[in-house]
mmCIF file of the C-alpha atoms, coordinates in Angstrom:
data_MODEL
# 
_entry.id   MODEL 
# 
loop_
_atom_site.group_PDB 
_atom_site.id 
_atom_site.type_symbol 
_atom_site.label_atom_id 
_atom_site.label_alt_id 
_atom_site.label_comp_id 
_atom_site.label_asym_id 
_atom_site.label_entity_id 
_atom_site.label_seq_id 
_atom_site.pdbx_PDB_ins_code 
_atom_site.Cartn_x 
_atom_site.Cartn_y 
_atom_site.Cartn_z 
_atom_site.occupancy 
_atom_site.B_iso_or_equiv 
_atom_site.pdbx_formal_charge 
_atom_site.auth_seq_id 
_atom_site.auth_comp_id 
_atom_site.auth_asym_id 
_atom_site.auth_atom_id 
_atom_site.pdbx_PDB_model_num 
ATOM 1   C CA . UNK A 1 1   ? 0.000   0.000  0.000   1.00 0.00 ? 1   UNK A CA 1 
ATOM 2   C CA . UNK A 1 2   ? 1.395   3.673  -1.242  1.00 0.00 ? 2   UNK A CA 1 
ATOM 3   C CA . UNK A 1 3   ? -1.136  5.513  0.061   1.00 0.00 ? 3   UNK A CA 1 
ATOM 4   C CA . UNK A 1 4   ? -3.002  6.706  3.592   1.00 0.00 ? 4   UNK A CA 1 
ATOM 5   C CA . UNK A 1 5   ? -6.281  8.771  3.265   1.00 0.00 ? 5   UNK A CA 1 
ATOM 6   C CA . UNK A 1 6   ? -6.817  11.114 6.207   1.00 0.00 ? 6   UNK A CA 1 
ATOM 7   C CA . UNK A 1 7   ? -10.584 9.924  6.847   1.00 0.00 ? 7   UNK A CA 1 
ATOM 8   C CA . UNK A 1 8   ? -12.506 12.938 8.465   1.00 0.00 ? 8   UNK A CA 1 
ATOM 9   C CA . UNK A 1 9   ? -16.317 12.698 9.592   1.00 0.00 ? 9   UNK A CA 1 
ATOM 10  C CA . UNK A 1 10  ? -17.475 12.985 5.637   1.00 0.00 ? 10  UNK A CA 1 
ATOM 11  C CA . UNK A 1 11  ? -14.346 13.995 3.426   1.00 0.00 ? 11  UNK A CA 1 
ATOM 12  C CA . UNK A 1 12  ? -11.347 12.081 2.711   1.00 0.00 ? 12  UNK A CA 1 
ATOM 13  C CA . UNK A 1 13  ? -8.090  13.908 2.048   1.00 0.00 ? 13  UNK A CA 1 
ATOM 14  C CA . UNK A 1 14  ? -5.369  11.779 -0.139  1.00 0.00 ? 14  UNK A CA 1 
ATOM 15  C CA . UNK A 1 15  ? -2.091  11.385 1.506   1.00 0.00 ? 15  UNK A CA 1 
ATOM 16  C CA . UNK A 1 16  ? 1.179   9.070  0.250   1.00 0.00 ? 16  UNK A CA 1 
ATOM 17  C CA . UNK A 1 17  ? 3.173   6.999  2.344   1.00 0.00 ? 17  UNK A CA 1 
ATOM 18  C CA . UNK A 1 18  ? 6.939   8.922  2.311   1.00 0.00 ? 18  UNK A CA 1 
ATOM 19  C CA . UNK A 1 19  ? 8.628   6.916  4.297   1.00 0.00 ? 19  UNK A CA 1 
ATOM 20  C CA . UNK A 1 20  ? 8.152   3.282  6.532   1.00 0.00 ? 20  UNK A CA 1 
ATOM 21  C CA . UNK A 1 21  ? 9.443   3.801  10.342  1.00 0.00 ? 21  UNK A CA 1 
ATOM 22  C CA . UNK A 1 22  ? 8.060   0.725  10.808  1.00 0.00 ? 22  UNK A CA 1 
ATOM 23  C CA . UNK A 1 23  ? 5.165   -1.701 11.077  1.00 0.00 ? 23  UNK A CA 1 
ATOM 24  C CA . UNK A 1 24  ? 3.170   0.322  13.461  1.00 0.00 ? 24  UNK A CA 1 
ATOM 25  C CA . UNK A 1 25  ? 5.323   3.904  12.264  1.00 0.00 ? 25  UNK A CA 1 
ATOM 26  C CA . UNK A 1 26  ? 4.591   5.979  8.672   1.00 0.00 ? 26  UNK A CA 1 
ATOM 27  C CA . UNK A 1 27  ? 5.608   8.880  7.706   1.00 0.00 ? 27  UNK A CA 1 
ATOM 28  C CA . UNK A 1 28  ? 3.129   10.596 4.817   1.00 0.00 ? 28  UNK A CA 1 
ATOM 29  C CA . UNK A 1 29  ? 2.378   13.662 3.553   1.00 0.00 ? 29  UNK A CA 1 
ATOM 30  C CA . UNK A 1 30  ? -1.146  15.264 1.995   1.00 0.00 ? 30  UNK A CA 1 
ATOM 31  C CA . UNK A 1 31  ? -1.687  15.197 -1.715  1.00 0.00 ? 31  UNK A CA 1 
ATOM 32  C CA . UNK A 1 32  ? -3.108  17.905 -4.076  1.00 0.00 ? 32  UNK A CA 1 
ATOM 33  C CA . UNK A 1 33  ? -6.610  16.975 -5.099  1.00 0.00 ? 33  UNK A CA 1 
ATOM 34  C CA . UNK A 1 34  ? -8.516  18.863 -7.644  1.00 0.00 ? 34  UNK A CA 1 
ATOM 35  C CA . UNK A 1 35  ? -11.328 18.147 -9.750  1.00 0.00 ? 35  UNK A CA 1 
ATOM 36  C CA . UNK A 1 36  ? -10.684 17.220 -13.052 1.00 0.00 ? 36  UNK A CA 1 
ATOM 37  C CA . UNK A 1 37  ? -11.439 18.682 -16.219 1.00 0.00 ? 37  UNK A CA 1 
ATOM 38  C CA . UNK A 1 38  ? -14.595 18.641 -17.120 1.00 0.00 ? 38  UNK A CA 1 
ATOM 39  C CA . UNK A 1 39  ? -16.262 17.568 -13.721 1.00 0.00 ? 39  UNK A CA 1 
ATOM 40  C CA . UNK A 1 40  ? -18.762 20.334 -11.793 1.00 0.00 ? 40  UNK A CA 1 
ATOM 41  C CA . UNK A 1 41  ? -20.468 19.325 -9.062  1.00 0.00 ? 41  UNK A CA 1 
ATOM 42  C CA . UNK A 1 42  ? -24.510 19.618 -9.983  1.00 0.00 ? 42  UNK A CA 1 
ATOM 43  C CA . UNK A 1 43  ? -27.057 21.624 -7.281  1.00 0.00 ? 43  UNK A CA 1 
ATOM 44  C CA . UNK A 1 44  ? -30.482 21.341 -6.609  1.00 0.00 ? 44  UNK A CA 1 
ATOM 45  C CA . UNK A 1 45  ? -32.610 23.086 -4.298  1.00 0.00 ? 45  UNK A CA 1 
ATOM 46  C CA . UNK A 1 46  ? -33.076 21.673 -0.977  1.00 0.00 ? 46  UNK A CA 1 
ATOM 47  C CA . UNK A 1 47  ? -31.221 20.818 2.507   1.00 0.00 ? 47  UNK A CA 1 
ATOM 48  C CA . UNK A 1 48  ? -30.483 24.632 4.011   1.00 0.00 ? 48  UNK A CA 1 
ATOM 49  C CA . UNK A 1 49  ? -29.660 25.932 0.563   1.00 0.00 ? 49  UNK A CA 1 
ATOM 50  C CA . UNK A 1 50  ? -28.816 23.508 -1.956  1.00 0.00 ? 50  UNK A CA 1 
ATOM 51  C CA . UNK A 1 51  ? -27.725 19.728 -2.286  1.00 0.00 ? 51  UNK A CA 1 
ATOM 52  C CA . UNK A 1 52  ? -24.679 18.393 -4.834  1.00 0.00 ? 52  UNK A CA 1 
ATOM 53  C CA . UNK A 1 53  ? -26.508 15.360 -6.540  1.00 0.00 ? 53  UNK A CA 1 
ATOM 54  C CA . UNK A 1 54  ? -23.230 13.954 -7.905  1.00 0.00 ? 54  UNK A CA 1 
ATOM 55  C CA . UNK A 1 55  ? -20.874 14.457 -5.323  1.00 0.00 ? 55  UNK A CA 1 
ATOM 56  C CA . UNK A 1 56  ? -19.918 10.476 -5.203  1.00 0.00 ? 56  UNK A CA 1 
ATOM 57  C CA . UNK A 1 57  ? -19.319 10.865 -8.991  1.00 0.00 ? 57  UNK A CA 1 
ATOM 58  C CA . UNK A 1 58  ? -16.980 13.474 -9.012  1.00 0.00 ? 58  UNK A CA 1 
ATOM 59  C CA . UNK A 1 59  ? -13.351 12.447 -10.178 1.00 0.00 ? 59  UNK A CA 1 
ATOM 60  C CA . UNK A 1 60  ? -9.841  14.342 -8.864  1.00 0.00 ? 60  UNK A CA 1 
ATOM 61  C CA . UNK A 1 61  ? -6.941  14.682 -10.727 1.00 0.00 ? 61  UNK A CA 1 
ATOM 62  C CA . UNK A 1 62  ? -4.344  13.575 -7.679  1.00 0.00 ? 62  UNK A CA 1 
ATOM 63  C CA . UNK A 1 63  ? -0.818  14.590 -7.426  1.00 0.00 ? 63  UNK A CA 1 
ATOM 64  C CA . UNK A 1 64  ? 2.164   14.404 -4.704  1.00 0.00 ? 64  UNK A CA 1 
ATOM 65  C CA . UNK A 1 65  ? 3.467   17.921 -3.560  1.00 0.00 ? 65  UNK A CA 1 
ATOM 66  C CA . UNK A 1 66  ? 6.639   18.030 -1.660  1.00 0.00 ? 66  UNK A CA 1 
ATOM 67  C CA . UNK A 1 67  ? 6.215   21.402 -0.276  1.00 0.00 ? 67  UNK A CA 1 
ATOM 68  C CA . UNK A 1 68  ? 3.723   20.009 2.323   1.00 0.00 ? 68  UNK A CA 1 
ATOM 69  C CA . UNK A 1 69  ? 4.598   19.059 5.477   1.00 0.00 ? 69  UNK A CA 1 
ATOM 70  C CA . UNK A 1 70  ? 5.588   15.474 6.425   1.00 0.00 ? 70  UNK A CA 1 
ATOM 71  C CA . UNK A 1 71  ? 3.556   13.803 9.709   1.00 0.00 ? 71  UNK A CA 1 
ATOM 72  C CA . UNK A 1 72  ? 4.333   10.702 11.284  1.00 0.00 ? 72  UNK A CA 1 
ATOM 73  C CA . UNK A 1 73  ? 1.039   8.827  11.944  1.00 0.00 ? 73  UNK A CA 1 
ATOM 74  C CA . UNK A 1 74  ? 1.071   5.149  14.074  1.00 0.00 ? 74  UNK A CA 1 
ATOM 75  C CA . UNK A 1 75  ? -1.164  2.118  14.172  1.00 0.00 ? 75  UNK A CA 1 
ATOM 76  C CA . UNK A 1 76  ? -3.588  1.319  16.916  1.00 0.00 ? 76  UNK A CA 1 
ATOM 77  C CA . UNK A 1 77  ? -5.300  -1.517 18.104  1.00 0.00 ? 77  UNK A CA 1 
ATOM 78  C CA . UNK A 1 78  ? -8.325  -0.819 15.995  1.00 0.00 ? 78  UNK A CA 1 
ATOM 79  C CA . UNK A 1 79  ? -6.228  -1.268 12.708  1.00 0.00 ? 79  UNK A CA 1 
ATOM 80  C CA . UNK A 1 80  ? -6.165  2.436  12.029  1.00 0.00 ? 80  UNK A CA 1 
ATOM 81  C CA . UNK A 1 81  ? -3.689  4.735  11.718  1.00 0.00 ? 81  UNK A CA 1 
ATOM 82  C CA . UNK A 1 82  ? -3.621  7.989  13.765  1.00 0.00 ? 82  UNK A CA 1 
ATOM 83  C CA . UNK A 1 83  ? -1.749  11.466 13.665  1.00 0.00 ? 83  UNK A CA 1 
ATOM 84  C CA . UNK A 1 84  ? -0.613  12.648 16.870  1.00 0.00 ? 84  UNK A CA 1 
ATOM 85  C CA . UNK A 1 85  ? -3.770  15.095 17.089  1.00 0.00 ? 85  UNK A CA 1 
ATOM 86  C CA . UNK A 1 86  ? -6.019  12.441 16.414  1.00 0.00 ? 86  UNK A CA 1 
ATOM 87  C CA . UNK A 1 87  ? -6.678  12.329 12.490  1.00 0.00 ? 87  UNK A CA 1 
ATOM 88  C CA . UNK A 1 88  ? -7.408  8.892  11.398  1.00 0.00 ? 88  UNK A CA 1 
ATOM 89  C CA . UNK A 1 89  ? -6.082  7.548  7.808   1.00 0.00 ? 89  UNK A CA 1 
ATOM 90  C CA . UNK A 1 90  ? -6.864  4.261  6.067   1.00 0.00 ? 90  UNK A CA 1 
ATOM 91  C CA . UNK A 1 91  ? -4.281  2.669  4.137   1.00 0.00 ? 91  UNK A CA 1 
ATOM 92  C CA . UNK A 1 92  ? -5.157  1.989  0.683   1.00 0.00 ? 92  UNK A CA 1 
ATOM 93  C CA . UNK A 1 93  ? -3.165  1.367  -3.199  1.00 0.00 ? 93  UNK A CA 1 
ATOM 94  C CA . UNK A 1 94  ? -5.143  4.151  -4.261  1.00 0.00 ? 94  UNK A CA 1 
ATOM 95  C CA . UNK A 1 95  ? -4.994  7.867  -3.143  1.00 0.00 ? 95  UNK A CA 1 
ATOM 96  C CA . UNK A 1 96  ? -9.173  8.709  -2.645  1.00 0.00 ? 96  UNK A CA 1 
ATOM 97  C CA . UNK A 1 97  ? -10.449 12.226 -2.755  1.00 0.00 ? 97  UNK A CA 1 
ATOM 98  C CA . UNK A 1 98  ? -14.085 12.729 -1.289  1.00 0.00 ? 98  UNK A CA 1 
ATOM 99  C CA . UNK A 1 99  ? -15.590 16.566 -0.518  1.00 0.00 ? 99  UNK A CA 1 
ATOM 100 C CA . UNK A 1 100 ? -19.016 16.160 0.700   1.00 0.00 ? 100 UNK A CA 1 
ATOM 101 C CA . UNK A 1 101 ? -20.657 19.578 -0.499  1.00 0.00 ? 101 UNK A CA 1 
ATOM 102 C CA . UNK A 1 102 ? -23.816 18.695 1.635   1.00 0.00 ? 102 UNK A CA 1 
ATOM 103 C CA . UNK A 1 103 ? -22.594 18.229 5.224   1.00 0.00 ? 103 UNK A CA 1 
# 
């Protein structure tokens, strides 16, 4: 796996796996994520002002940047990986970019 997605209440942020500490140790750092060509998300009215309708069928283009800052994140004993304030990230082959326009 080359990739750890910071998993927030709705959104998931890409990240890539820099460096291996060890089992239970990664270093990663956060991805830029934006949508691709072509892709707008689609409103209707409704919810407090407006709801996104495609929102799961949006696609990112997804690329590393080494100007952001690299964060150590560790395993617990619920198979996640946390950040030392408490961000969880899933390990997966693929980086995943999620924005949930109606939370």
């Amino acid at each position: 796996m080359n990739y750890a997605n910071h998993v927030g209440y709705s959104d998931i942020t890409p990240y890539e796996i820099v460096k291996v500490i060890s089992d239970k140790t990664l270093e990663v750092r956060e991805m830029d994520a934006k949508l691709a060509e072509g892709q707008k998300p689609e409103f209707i009215v409704g919810g407090f002002s407006a709801h996104c309708i495609n929102q799961h069928q949006l696609k990112y283009d997804i690329s590393s940047n080494p100007e952001y800052k690299v964060i150590r994140i560790r395993l617990r004993k619920n198979g996640c990986f946390y950040s030392s304030n408490g961000e969880r990230f899933k390990l997966a082959d693929e980086p995943q970019k999620f924005y949930d326009y109606n939370f």
